[in-house]
PLY file of the C-alpha trace (Angstrom):
ply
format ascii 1.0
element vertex 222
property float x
property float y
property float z
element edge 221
property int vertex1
property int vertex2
end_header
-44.96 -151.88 -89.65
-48.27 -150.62 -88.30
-51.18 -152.12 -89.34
-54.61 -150.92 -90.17
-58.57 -151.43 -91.04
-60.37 -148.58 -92.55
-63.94 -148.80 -91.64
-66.49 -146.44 -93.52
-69.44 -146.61 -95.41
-68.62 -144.34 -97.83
-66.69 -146.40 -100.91
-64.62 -142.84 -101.92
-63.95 -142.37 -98.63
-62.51 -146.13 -97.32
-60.44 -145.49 -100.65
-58.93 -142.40 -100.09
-57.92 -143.20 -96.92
-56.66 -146.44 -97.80
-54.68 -144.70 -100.55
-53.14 -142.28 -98.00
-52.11 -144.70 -95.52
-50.93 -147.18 -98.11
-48.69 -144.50 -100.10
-47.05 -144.03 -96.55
-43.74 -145.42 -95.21
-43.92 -148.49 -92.26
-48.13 -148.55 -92.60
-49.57 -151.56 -94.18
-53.71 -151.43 -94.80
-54.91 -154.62 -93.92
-58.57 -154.41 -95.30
-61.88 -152.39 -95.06
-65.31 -151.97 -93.75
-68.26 -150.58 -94.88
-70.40 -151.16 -91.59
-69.53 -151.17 -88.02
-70.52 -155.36 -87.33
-67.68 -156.11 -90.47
-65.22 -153.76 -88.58
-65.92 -156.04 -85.00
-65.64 -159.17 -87.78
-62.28 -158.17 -89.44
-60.60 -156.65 -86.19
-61.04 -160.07 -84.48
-59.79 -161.76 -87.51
-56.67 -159.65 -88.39
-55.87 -157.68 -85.62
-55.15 -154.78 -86.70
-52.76 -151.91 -84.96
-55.00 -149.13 -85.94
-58.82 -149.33 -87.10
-59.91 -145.75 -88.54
-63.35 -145.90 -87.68
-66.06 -144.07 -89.26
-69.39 -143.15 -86.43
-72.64 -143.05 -88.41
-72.85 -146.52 -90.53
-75.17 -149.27 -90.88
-76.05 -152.64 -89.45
-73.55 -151.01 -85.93
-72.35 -147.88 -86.12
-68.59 -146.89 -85.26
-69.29 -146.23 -81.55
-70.87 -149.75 -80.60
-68.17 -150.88 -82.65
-65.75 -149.35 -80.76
-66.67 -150.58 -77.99
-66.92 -154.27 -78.96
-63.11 -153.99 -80.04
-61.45 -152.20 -77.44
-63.54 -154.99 -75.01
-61.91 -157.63 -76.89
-58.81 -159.37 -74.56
-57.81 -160.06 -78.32
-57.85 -157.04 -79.51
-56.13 -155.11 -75.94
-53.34 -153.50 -78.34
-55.87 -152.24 -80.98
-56.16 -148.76 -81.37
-59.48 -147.17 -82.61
-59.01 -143.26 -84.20
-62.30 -141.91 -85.17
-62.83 -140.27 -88.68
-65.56 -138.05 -88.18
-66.71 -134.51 -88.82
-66.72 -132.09 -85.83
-70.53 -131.30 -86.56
-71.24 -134.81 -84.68
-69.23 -133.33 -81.35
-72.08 -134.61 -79.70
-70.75 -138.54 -80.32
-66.96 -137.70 -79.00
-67.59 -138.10 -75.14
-69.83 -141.74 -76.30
-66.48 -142.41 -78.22
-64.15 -141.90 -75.73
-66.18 -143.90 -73.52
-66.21 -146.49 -75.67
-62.85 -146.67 -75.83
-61.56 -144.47 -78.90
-57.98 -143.13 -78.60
-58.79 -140.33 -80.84
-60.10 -138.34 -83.38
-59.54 -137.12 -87.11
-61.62 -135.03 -89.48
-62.81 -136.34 -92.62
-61.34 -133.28 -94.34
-57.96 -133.35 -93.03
-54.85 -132.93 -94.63
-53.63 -136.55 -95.80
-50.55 -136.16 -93.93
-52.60 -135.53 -90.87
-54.18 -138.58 -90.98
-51.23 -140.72 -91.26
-49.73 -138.38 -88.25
-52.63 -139.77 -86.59
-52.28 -143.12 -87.09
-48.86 -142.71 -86.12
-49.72 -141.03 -82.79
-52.31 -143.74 -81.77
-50.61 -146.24 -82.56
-47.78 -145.52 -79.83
-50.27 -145.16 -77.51
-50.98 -141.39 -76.98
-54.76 -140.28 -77.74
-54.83 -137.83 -80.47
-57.53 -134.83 -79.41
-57.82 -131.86 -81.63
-58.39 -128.79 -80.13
-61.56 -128.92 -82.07
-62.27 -132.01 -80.73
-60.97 -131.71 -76.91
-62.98 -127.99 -76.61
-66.39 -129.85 -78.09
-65.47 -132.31 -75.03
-64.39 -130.07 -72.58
-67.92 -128.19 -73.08
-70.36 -130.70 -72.91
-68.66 -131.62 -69.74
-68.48 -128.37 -68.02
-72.24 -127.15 -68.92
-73.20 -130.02 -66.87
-74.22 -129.01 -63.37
-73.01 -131.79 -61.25
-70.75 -134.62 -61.88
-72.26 -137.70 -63.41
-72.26 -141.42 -62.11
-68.95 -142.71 -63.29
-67.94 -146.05 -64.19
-64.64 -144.77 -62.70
-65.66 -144.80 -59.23
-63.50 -147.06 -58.16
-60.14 -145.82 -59.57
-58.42 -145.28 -56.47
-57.84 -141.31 -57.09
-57.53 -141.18 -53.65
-53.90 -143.24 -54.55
-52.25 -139.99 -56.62
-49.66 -137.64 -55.47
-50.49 -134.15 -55.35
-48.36 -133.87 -58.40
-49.94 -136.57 -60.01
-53.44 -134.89 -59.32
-52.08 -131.53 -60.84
-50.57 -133.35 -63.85
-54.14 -135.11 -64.32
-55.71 -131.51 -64.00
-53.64 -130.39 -66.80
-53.83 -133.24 -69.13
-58.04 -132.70 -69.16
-57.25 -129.17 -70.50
-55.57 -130.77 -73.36
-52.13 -130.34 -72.55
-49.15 -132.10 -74.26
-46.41 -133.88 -72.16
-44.34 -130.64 -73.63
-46.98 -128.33 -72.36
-47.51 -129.58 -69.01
-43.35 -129.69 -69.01
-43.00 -125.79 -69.58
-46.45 -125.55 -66.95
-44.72 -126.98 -64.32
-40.98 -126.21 -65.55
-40.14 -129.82 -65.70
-38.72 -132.12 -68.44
-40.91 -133.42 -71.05
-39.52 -136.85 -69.84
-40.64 -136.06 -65.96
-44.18 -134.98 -67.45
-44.41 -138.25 -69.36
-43.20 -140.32 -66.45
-46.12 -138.62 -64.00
-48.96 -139.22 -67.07
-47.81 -142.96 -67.34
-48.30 -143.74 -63.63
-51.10 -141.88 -63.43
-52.72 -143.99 -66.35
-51.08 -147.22 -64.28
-52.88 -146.23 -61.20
-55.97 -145.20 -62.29
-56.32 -148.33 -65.11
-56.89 -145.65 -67.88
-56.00 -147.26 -71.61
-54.79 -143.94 -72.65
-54.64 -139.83 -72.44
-58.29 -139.97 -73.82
-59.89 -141.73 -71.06
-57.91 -139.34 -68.72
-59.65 -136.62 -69.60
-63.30 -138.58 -69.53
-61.76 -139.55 -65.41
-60.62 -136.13 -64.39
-64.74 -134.69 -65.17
-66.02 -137.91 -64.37
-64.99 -138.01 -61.27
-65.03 -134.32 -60.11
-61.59 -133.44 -59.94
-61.84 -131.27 -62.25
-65.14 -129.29 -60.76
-63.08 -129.64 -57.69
-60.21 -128.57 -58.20
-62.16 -125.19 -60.72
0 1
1 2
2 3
3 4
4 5
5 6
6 7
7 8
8 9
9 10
10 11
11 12
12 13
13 14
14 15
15 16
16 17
17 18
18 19
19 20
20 21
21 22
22 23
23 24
24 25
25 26
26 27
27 28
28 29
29 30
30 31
31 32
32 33
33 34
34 35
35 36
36 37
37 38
38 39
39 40
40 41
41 42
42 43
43 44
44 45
45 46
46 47
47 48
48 49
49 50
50 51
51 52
52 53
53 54
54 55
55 56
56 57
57 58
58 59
59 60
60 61
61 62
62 63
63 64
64 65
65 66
66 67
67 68
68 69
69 70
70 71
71 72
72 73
73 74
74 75
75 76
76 77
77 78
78 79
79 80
80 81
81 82
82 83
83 84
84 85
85 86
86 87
87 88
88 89
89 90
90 91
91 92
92 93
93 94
94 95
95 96
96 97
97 98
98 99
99 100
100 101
101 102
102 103
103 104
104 105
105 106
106 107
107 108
108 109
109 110
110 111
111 112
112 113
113 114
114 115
115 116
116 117
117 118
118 119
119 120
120 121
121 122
122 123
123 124
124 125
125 126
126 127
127 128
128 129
129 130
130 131
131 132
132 133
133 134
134 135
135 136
136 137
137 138
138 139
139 140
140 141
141 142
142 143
143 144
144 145
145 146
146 147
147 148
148 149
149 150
150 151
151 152
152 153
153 154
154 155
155 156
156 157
157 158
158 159
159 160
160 161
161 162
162 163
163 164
164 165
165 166
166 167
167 168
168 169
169 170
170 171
171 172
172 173
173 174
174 175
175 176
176 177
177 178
178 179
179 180
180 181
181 182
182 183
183 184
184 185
185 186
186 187
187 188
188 189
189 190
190 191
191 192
192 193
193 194
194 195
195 196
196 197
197 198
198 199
199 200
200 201
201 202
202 203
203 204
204 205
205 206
206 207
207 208
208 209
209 210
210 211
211 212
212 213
213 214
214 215
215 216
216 217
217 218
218 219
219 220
220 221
């Protein structure tokens, strides 16, 4: 059963997503939000598999909130999937940063969303190509690198196939992509993304992509 905590300040909204997800086989909604310092309140409390988090809310909105969840050594298993609308692209890299395994539009189809939940809660990130090209953007129009908090990482520690899997996974690809990319097995591809997330500390796919611009590799390796 995978559990979840809806978090939006929109009443219609917190229900018809709760309605969705509760209409839908092995997904149990554990509560609601309306504001981002609730969401921190109830994740601690309940511990939820899945929060769907809304970004602009009172009181703390859903990025700070993020942040203050994923942090949590409680709540280390907790997935957060943004519900958002792609006209706020400008919050996704802050999300992903924050620790956000994905995102969702507020107008998606409702078997979408429970797809999404699904996906996040196994622990792959969930970027739309909407999503991953608004990211992808921001990042390249910036002239240099920025300071990373990923520094540290040890990218000096990857195989030359691990650095050209990494490459490909910050242009969006899926395990099945990068398997036909490099004609290997889906299962090899997966194998390669897992140790690269073990070596580099990386929670998930999503903060991949943040590391491989982060730290240059990708401007590198252009």
């Amino acid at each position: 059963m995978i559990t979840v905590l809806v978090v939006d300040d929109q009443p219609l909204v917190r229900q018809a997503v709760r309605d969705i997800l509760s209409s839908s086989d092995g997904i149990q909604v554990l509560g609601e939000a309306s504001n981002g310092r609730e969401a921190v309140r109830l994740a601690a409390e309940v511990a939820p598999d899945v929060v769907v988090m809304d970004i602009r809310m009172p009181e703390l909105d859903g990025i700070a909130a993020t942040s203050q969840i994923t942090a949590d050594p409680a709540g280390s298993t907790t997935r957060v999937l943004i519900l958002t609308t792609f006209e706020e692209d400008e919050y996704i890299l802050a999300a992903l940063r924050a620790g956000a395994s994905g995102f969702i539009g507020k107008g998606a189809e409702p078997d979408h969303i429970v797809s999404a939940v699904r996906t996040v809660h196994v622990g792959e990130s969930l970027l739309s190509p909407a999503a991953t090209r608004a990211l992808i953007e921001r990042l390249v129009q910036q002239p240099t690198p920025p300071a990373s908090a990923w520094d540290n990482v040890g990218l000096a520690r990857l195989t030359d196939r691990e650095r050209e899997v990494l490459l490909l996974v910050a242009r969006g690809l899926t395990n099945q992509e990068i398997a036909i990319e490099l004609v290997i097995s889906p299962h090899t591809a997966k194998t390669h993304v897992n140790r690269i997330m073990t070596k580099v500390d990386a929670r998930d796919r999503a903060h991949l992509v943040i590391l491989a611009y982060e730290s240059g590799l990708v401007f590198a390796g252009r």
